[in-house]
C-alpha positions in Angstrom: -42.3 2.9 -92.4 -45.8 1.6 -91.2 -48.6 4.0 -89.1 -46.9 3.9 -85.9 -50.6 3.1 -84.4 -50.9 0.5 -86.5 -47.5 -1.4 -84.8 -46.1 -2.8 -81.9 -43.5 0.4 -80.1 -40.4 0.2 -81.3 -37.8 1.9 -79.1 -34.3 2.2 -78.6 -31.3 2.3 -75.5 -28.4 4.7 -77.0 -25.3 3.3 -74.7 -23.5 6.1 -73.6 -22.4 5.4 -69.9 -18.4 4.3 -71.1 -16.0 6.8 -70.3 -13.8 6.4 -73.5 -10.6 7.5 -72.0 -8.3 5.6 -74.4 -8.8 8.3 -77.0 -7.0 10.6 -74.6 -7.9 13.4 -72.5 -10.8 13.7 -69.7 -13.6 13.7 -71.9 -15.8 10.8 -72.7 -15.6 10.3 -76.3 -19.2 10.6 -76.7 -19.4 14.3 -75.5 -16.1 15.6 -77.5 -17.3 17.8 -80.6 -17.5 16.7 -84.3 -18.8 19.4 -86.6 -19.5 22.1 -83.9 -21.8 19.1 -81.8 -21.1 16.3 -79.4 -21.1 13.2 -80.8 -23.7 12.0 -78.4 -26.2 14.5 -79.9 -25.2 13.7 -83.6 -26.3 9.8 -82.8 -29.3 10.9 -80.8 -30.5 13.0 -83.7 -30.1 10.3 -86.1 -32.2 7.7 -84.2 -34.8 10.3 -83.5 -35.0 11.9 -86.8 -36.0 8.1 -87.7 -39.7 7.5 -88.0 -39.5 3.9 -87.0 -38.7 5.1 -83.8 -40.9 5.8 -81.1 -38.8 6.1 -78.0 -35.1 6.8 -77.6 -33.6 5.8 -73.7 -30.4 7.2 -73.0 -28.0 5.3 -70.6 -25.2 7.7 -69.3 -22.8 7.8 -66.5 -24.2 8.6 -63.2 -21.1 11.8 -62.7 -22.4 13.0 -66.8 -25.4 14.4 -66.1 -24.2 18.0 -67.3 -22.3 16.4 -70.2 -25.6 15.3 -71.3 -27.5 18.7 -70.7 -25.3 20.5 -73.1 -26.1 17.4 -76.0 -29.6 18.2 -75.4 -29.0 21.8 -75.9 -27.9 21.3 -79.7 -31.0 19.1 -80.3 -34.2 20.5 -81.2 -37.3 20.3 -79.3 -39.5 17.8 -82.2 -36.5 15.6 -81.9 -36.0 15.9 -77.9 -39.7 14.7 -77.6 -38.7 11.2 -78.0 -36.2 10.9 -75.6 -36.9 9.5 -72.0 -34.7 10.6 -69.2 -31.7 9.8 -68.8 -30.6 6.5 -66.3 -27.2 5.8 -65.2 -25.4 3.1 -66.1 -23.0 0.4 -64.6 -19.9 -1.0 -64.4 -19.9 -2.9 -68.0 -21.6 -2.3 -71.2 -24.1 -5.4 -69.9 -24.8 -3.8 -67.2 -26.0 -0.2 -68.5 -27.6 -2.1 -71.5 -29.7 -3.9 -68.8 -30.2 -0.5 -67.2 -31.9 1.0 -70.5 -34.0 -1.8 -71.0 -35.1 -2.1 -67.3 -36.6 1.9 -67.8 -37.8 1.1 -70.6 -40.1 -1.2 -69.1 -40.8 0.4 -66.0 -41.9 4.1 -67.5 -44.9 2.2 -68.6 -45.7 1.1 -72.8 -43.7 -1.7 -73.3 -42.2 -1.9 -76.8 -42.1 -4.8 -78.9 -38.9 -4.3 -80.5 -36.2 -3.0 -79.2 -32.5 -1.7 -81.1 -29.3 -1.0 -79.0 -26.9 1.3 -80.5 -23.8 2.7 -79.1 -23.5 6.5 -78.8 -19.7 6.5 -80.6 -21.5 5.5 -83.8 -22.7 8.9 -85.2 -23.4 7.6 -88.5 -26.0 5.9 -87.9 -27.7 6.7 -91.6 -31.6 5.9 -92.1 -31.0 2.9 -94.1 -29.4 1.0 -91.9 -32.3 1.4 -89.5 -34.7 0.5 -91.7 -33.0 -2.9 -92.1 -32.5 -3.0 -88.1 -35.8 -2.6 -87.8 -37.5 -5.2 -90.6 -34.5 -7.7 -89.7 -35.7 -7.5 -85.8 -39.4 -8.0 -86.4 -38.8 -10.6 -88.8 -36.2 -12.8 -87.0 -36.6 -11.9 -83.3 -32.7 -10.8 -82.7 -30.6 -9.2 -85.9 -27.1 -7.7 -86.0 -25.8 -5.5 -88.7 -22.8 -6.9 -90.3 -20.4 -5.6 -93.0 -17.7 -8.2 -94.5 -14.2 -8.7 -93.4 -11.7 -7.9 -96.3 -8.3 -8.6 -94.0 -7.3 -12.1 -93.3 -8.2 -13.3 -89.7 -5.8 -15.6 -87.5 -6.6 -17.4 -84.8 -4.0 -17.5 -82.5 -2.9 -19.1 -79.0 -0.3 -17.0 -76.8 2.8 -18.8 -76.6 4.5 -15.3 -75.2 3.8 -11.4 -74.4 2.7 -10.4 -78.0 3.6 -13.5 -79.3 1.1 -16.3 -80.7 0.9 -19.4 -82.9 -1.3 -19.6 -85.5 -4.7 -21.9 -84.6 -6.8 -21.6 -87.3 -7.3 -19.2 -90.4 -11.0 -19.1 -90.9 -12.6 -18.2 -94.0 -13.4 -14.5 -94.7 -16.5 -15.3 -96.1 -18.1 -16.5 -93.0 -17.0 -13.8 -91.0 -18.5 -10.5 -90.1 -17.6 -7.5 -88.3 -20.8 -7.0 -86.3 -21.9 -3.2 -85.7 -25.1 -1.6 -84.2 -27.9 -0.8 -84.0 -29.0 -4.4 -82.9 -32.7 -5.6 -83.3 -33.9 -7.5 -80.7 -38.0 -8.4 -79.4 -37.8 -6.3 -76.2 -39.4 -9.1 -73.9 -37.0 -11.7 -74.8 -33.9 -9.4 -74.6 -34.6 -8.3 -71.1 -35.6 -11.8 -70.3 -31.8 -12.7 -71.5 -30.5 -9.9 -69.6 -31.9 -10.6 -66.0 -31.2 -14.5 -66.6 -27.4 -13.7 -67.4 -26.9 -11.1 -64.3 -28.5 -13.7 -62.4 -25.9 -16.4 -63.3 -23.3 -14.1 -62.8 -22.6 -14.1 -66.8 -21.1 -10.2 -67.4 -18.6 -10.8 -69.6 -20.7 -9.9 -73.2 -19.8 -7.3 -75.0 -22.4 -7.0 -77.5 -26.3 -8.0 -76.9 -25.6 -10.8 -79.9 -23.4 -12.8 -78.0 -25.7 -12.2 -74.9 -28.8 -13.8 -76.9 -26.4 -16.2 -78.8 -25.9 -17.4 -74.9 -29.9 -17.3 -74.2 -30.3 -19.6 -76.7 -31.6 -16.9 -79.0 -31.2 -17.6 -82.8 -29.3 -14.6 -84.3 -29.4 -13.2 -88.0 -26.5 -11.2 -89.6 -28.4 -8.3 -91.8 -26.3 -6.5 -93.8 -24.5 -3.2 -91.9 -22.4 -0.2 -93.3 -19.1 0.3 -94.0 -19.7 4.1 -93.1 -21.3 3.2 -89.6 -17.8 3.5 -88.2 -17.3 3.7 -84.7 -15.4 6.5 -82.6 -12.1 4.9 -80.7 -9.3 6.8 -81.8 -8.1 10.3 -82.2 -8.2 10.1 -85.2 -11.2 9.0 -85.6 -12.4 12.0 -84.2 -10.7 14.5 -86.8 -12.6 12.3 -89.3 -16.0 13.4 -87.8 -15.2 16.5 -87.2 -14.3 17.3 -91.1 -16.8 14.8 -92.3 -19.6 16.6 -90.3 -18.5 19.9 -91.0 -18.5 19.5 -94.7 -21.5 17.1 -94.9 -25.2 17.2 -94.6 -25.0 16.7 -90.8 -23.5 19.8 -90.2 -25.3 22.2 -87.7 -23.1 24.1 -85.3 -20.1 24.9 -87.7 -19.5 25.1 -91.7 -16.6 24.3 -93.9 -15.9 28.3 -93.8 -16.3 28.0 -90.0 -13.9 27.5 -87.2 -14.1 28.0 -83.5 -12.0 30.9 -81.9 -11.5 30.9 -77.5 -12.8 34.4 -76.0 -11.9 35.2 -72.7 -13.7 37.7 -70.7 -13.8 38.9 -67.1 -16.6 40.5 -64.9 -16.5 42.5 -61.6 -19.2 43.5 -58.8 -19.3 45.1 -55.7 -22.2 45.1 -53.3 -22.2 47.3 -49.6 -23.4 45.6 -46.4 -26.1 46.7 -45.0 -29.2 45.7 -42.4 -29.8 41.4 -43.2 -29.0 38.2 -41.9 -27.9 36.5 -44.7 -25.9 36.8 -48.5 -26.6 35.3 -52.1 -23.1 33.8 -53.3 -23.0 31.9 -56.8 -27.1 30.9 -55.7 -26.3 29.8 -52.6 -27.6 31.4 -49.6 -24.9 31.9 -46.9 -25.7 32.9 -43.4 -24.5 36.2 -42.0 -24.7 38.8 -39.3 -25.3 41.7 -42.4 -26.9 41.2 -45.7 -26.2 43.8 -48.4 -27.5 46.5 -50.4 -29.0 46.2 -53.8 -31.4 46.5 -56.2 -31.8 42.4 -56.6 -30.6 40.1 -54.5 -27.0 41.6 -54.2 -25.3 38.2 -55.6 -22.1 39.8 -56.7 -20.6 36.3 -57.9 -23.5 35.7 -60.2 -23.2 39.1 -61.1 -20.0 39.0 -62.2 -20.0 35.8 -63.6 -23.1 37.1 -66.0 -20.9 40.5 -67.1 -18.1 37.8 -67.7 -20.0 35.8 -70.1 -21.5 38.7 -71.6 -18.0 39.7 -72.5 -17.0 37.1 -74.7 -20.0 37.7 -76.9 -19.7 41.5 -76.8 -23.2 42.0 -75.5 -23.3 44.5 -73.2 -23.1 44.2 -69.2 -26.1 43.6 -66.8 -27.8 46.5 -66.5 -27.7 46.6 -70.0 -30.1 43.6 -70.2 -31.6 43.8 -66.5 -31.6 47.7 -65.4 -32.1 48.7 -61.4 -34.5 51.5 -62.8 -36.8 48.6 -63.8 -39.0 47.6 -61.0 -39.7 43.9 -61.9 -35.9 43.4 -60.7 -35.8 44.3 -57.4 -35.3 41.4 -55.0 -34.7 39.3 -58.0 -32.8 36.0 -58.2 -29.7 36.4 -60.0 -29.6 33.0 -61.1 -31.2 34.1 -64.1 -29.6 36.7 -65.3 -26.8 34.4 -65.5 -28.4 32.1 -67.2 -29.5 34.5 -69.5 -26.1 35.4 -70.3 -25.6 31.1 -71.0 -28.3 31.1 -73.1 -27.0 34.2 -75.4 -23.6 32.0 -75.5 -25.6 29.0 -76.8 -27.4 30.9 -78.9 -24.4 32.1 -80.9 -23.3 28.8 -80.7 -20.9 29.0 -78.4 -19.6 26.5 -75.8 -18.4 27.4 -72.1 -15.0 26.0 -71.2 -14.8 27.2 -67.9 -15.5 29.9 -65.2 -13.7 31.0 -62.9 -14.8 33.5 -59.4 -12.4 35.0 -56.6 -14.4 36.6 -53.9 -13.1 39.4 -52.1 -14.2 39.5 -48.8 -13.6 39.5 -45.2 -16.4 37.6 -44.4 -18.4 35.5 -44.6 -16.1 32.6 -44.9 -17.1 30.7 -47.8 -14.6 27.7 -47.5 -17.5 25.2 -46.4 -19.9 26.3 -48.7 -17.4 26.2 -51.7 -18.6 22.8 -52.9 -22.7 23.9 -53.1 -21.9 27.4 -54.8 -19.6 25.5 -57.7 -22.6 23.1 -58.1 -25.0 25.8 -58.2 -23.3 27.6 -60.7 -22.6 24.3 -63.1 -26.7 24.1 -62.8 -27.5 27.0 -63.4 -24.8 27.0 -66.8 -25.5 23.7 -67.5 -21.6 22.8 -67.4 -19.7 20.2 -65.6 -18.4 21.2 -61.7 -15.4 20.7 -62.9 -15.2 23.9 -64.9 -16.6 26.1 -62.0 -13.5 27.5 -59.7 -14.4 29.6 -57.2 -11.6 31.0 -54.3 -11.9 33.5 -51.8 -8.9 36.1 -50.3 -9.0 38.8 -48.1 -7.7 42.5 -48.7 -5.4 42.5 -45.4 -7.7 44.6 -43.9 -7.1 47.5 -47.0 -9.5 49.5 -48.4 -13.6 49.4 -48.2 -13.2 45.7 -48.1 -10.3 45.1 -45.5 -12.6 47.9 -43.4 -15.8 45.2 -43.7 -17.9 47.7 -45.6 -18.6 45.3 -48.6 -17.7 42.7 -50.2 -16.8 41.9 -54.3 -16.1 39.3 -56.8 -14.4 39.0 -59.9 -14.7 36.4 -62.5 -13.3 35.0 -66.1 -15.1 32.9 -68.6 -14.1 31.6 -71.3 -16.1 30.4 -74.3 -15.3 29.3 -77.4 -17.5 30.4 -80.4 -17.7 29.5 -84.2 -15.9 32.6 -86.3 -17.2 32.8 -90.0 -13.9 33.0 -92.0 -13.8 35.9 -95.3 -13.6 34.7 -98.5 -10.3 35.9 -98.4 -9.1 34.4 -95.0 -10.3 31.1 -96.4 -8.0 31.5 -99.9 -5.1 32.4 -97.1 -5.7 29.4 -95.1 -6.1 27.4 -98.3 -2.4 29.0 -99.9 -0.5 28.4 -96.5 -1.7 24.3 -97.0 -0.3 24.4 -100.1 2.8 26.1 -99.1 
């Protein structure tokens, strides 16, 4: 590719914002893992491994936010350079399209081209956006096509699941149309704001949108392998394609991922204060507690929780009271700590879990900020912090309000390096 001073910016808006519930499940398709990595992070490696590319503007649901923390995780730093933040997208594919391309242009450098690519096509191979690229500067607005080899039908319904045969076009002219799409940024955003102000939010690619604007549109040749993610079992595809092939980070072909499950207990005794730390939240009180940091006995045990699945220790082996620069300390990183030693053995936190034991303070009303504090601080979705509170029916140091304690689970699930003679096993009981 040319000296990027030498050439109008090219960027591109990686549509991720769908939630992709027909494959099943409550996980956007785009943040399930292929390989050991989200598909989201496979796509936004490919585009910003690409020279061509200046700028990458991802366009995610405005409830994904930690989805898209963990995909940035598994990409490196050189690559995360290219990426803007994150906006939220809308209702339609249009709409969170328009949403990239408005950012684009108001964080200041406007490109010259711009290529939209949806974040289910992991494949995205360096080829193909070569020919995105020259296509785009060359025509103005370019699709990537590959050939149709079935028969088409045109049909009008004459019943539920029933139609009569219109037309049978040609297979030659046809195309199955694919992305990334090259478009000059200017005139694409000009199409966009035209149709949302006519009401027009019905396209479902940014061809048809410029075919509409009155935009002439090439077809440049696409890739069979630039398959998009919609089915389940599309997914198993990925997974073994990117865990046998060149794109394989997180996990091997003599890899597979094993749960661990793990739990972690603290106790802290009150003392003179008018407040307590609880999963980073600070919760009034008539007594505060005694301790060497701040005395946050869910972060606490949360951090000997996680600690657990990887077999590292506990917290005083990595943050000892005898060391001075952790009194009064925050806890919410030493737990964070313990995330990023989960990360780091490429793990993956499915979910945590916290019961505090504790006569008071009642934690009912704050249960909402300590689960979102803790998802922060883990960089998981709320929806994988629990947290619950019980009393000890006035029994034991507890019950007598001397203290209070907490005990958590977390479980993880980490890549497990199979023997040489597990992997014959495995291999024997297939052919069995």
């Amino acid at each position: 590719m040319s000296d990027p001073a030498a050439r109008p910016m090219t960027a591109a808006v990686v549509v991720a914002a769908g939630k992709g519930l027909r494959i099943g499940g409550d996980l956007p398709k785009q943040y399930r893992r292929v390989g050991g990595q989200a598909v989201l992070t496979r796509t936004l490696a490919a585009l910003a491994g690409h020279p061509g590319i200046d700028r990458i503007q991802p366009v995610i649901a405005p409830d994904a936010a930690a989805f898209y923390r963990e995909c940035l995780a598994d990409l490196s730093s050189d690559l995360g350079k290219k990426l803007s933040e994150p906006v939220q997208g809308g209702a339609t594919r249009q709409q969170s399209v328009r949403a990239g391309l408005e950012a684009l242009s108001a964080s200041g450098g406007t490109p010259g081209l711009v290529l939209v690519h949806d974040a289910a096509r992991p494949y995205v191979a360096t080829d193909l956006v070569d020919r995105a690229i020259q296509a785009g500067r060359e025509h103005g607005a370019a699709v990537p096509g590959v050939a149709v080899t079935d028969t088409i039908k045109l049909v009008e319904p004459i019943a539920p699941g029933i139609g009569r045969v219109h037309e049978t076009p040609a297979r030659e002219a046809l195309r199955a149309v694919q992305t990334p799409q090259a478009f000059g940024y200017s005139a694409l955003l000009a199409a966009h704001r035209r149709a949302a102000d006519q009401g027009q939010d019905g396209f479902t690619d940014d061809g048809a949108l410029a075919e509409w604007a009155g935009l002439s549109v090439v077809v440049f040749e696409g890739d069979a392998a630039n398959r998009k993610i919609t089915q389940p079992s599309d997914l198993i595809d990925a997974d073994r394609s990117f865990s046998r092939g060149a794109g394989a980070v997180s996990v091997s072909p003599m890899t597979s991922l094993v749960s661990r499950l793990a739990t972690g207990f603290d106790v802290h005794k009150f003392g003179p204060g008018d407040h307590v730390w609880l999963g980073g939240v600070k919760i009034p009180a008539d007594r505060g507690v005694i301790a060497h940091s701040d005395g946050d006995v869910v972060l606490h045990a949360l951090t000997d929780a996680l600690l657990g699945t990887i077999a590292d220790g506990d917290i005083g082996t990595h943050f000892p009271p005898s060391d001075e620069q952790w009194r009064g300390a925050a806890s919410d990183q030493f737990l964070a700590h313990a995330v990023e030693l989960v990360r780091a053995r490429g793990g993956k936190i499915d979910h945590l879990d916290i019961t505090v034991l504790a006569e008071a303070p009642r934690i009912g009303k704050h249960r909402d900020a300590i689960r979102a504090r803790i998802a922060e601080i883990a960089a998981i979705p709320v929806a994988c912090v629990s947290i619950k509170a019980t009393t000890t029916e006035t029994l034991g140091f507890v019950g007598r309000g001397e203290g209070l304690a907490a005990q958590a689970a977390a479980s993880v699930r980490l890549p497990e390096i199979l023997t040489e003679l597990d992997a014959e096993a495995e291999q024997t009981d297939r052919q069995s």
